[in-house]
Steps between C-alpha positions, in 0.01 A plus 500: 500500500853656384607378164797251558718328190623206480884582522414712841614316765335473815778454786253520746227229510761146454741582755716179603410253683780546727720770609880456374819707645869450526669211298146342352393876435865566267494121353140560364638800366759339281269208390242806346766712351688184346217500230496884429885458473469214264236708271675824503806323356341302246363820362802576380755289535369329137599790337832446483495170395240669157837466246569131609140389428495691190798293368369172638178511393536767183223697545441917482523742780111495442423135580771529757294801672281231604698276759528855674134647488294157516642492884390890562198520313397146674573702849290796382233344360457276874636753763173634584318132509786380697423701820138400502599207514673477749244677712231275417696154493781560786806723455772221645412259289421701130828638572675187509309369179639796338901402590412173404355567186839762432704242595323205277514784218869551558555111449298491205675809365878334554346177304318701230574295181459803272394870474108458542602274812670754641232787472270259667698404825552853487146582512459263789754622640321859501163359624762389814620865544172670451392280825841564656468908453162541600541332830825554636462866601184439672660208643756665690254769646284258660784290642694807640367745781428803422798696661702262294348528184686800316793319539461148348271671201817707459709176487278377229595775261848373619446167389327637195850715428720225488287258265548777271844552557567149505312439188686597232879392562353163707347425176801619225732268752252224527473521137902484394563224765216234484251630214172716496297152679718564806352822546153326565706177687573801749183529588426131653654524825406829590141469380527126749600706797268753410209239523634320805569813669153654417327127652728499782499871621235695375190487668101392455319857381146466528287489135344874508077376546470805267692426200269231301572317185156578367536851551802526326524700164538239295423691185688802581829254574423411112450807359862580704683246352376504140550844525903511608527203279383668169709827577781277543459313164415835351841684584693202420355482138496906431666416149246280348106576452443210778621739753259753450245265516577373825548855586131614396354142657687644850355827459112288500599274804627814679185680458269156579767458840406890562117433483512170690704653787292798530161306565672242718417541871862348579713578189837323428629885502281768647512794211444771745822552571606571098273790550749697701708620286844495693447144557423428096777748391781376710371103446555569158851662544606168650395355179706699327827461740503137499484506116820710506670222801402198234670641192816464603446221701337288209714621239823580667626101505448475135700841454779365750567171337434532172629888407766455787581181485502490874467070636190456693653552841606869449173548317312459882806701675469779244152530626609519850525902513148560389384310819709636700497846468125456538536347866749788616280764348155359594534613888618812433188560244269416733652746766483827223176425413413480853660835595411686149212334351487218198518737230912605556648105476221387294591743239833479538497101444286570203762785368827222571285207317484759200898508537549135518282428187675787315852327610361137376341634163836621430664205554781446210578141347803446750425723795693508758354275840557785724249727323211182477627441863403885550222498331361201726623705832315819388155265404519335894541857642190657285311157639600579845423851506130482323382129621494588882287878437316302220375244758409775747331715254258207470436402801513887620175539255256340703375471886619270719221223481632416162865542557508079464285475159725763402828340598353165306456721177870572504582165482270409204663843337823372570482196315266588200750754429781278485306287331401818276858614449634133357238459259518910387912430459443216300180686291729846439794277413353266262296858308899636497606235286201487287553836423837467407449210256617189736186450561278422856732185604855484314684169569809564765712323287461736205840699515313827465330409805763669781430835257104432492503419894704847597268668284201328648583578860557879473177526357340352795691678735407845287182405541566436911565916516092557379397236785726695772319872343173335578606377785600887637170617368312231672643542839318632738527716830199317720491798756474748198179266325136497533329211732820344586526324830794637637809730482823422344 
């Protein structure tokens, strides 16, 4: 029997129940992709919105990380359980549980009485989007024909483009007009049509007679989430002894999750594929690149308001060029790596995020916005150039039989390394200031704190130039490596 995880899908055993085309086929469509819109904003459109709640509910940038990587690390930690799921119990309706629960979590995050409320509806919120992102991909290739499919998986990353774009400057206007509750408010009637839409188009699929509850990993799924959990509590407290503690107790629950999932006849995550080393290397790399994308998206808003003075709404249109760039250059990434080989843009990206940190480590107390503006720009073209190779120097490392476990990896990468990246900005920013004397959380309203802050963020983003240098030695060209599954 082949070794299957739990995150691989399995497109081909719980086709639906009946065949869809035309109108029904394009509605069904936009009830699936409503949720991944919805979750693809709320990853960052809270961001912006970080200086508001830190005046509201007077709290550090360290306590603050949390309303941020509570809904990520609750999405990494349940990504792979979520597709198994769905397999086992029916993928129609787990998928509509999931925008229900997002929605629900968006209602209790607009009513959140106080800070702690808030990281919990956020944290339901993620157990939502988890459900939401492992289904919606698999979704769409079982509802559309094959000679159709290319297409509407392309749309996705469409869809997937402009929650992030929409994100950041949704939220900073959101934010000035109505407060930071409307930016969870926003949620309700598209997370409704989502759920009426998903009843009312999508069709029946078939539970999958081979997925079984009993079978599942159940342990492994522990080990997983104890395991992302205590690396996430360790980088946020790298200043105090705690955090090294949770760091060593991460390192034991990584080795128990290793030794579980190698005896398990049907692992959470087959290991076999972290023995090639393309795949490893270049999984890793992502690590590192979405570390350097969260810096300055975590840390950026504080900069923006409180060094700048900018209001709320031109904090989210200052972000605007970041985005941007990255969706003009993506395409044209994909297409050199195509024609040349990963190494060329993935090096290059790598090379331009060393730039952008330089330019942002520099920063002076009153620089001008063009520069940060610039700065931003030259961060979403490195993004564009390196994520498209990075992606295909992944999935380029192995055959094609596990081209779809592969593909599921990258999504649990993706968000443990945002998830990573907030919680290492907050860690190297708190160990700045304790090294300069303000110690690990200085009160914004000290009026050393704009100085403390500046000095705070360059260090983080002079750290960001070691993560893009591992990041270029990490990278990997799969058609140059040993056992890798294909050619880049």
């Amino acid at each position: 029997m082949s070794e299957k995880g739990v995150i691989e899908s399995r497109p081909t055993v719980s086709r639906p129940s009946t065949a869809l085309s035309g109108r029904a086929l394009w509605l069904s469509f936009a009830a699936a992709t409503t949720g991944t819109f919805m979750v693809n904003v709320d990853a960052s459109v809270v961001n912006v919105a970080l200086p508001v709640l830190q005046h509201q509910f007077q709290l550090p940038i360290s306590t603050l990380q949390w309303v941020i990587t509570g809904y990520l690390l609750i999405i990494t930690a349940l990504l792979p359980m979520a597709g198994y799921l769905a397999d086992a119990l029916g993928r129609r309706e787990v998928f509509m549980g999931g925008v229900l629960v997002f929605t629900l979590g968006s209602l209790a995050s607009a009513l959140a009485p106080n800070f702690s409320g808030l990281v919990a509806a956020r944290v339901l919120q993620g157990i939502g989007g988890a459900t939401i992102m492992a289904n919606v991909m698999a979704i769409i290739a079982l509802i559309f024909p094959v000679h159709e499919r290319g297409r509407a998986l392309g749309l996705i990353g469409s869809v997937v483009a402009a929650g992030t774009l929409a994100g950041p400057p949704l939220g900073g206007l959101l934010t000035a007009w109505y407060g930071w509750r409307s930016i969870f408010w926003i949620n309700l009637p598209v997370g409704l049509w989502g759920l009426w839409g998903s009843w009312r188009y999508l069709p029946h699929f078939p539970p999958d007679p081979h997925a079984s509850l009993q079978r599942f990993d159940w342990a492994g799924a522990g080990f997983f989430m104890a395991t992302t959990s205590l690396l996430q509590f360790g980088l946020a407290d790298l200043h105090h002894w705690t955090g090294l503690a949770f760091l060593a107790a991460d390192g034991l629950s990584l080795a128990a999750f290793i030794r579980i999932e190698s005896r398990n006849d049907h692992p959470l995550i087959p290991l076999r594929l972290f023995r090639v080393r393309a795949f490893s290397f270049n999984m890793l790399a992502g690590m590192a690149y979405w570390v350097l994308m969260m810096f300055p998206a975590f840390l950026m808003p504080f900069y923006l308001h409180t060094e700048r003075h900018l209001p709320i709404s031109w904090v989210g249109l200052s972000l605007v060029p970041q985005a941007l760039a990255m969706i003009i250059v993506s395409p044209w990434g994909g297409r050199w790596a195509d024609r040349r080989g990963i190494m060329g843009p993935g090096r290059t990206g790598l090379a331009l995020f060393i730039l952008a940190d330089v330019l942002l480590a520099s920063l002076p107390l009153s620089a001008p916005l063009w520069t940060i503006w610039l700065a931003l720009a030259i961060i979403g073209v490195a993004a564009g150039l390196f994520s498209s190779p990075q992606n295909a120097a992944v999935l380029n490392s192995v055959t094609a039989h596990d081209t779809g476990l592969a593909s599921s990896l990258l999504a649990t990468q993706r968000n443990l390394g945002r998830a990573v990246g907030v919680a290492l900005g907050s860690g190297i920013l708190s160990l700045v200031w304790l090294l300069i004397g303000a110690g690990p959380n200085p009160s914004h309203t000290d009026p050393h704190y704009i100085h403390w802050l500046l000095i705070g963020i360059r260090g983080v983003f002079w750290s960001g130039i070691g993560f893009a240098l591992i990041g270029l030695w990490l990278l990997t060209d799969p058609a140059k490596s040993p056992g890798s599954g294909g050619k880049a």
